[in-house]
Steps between C-alpha positions, in 0.01 A plus 500: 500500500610835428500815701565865356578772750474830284728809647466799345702797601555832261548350193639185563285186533629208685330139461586219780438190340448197767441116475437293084474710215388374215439611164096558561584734729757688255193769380419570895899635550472704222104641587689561826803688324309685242509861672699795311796499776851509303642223751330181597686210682411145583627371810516096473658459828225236618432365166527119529384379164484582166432371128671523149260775452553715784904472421432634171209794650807570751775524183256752356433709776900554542529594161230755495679616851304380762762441799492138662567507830656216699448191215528173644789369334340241364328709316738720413697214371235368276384841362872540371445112313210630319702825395791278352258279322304770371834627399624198308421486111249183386341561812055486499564844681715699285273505192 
């Protein structure tokens, strides 16, 4: 089960993710960080679980700059597989 803790403070909005995220609940993070602020961060500190979809949301959000606070590792491990297969050529992702 997932639990969102939204912290919003000038114009910087802070989610605390907590518990399984999976990829059903990918829309409700991004409902939740849809506001105009400039900086938005996702603290995963007490995330415990995650899919192949979530690793990919995750590789998105850093690229459009959303900070990612305290990654478990391994998550932060798998998120830079996906980059490096998405990277290599003949790969279903790189078309």
């Amino acid at each position: 089960m997932l639990r969102i803790e939204k912290d919003s403070g000038g114009c910087v909005t802070k989610l605390r993710l907590s518990g399984r995220i999976q990829s059903d609940q990918i829309a409700s993070i991004q409902s939740e960080m849809g506001d105009d602020c400039t900086s938005k961060i996702l603290d995963l500190r007490e995330v415990m679980l995650v899919d192949l979809a979530v690793v990919r949301f995750l590789i998105t959000c850093e690229d459009e700059g959303i900070e990612l606070l305290q990654c478990p590792p391994y998550v932060r491990e798998w998120m830079l597989r996906e980059r490096a297969e998405g990277a290599q050529p003949g790969s279903p992702d790189s078309d």
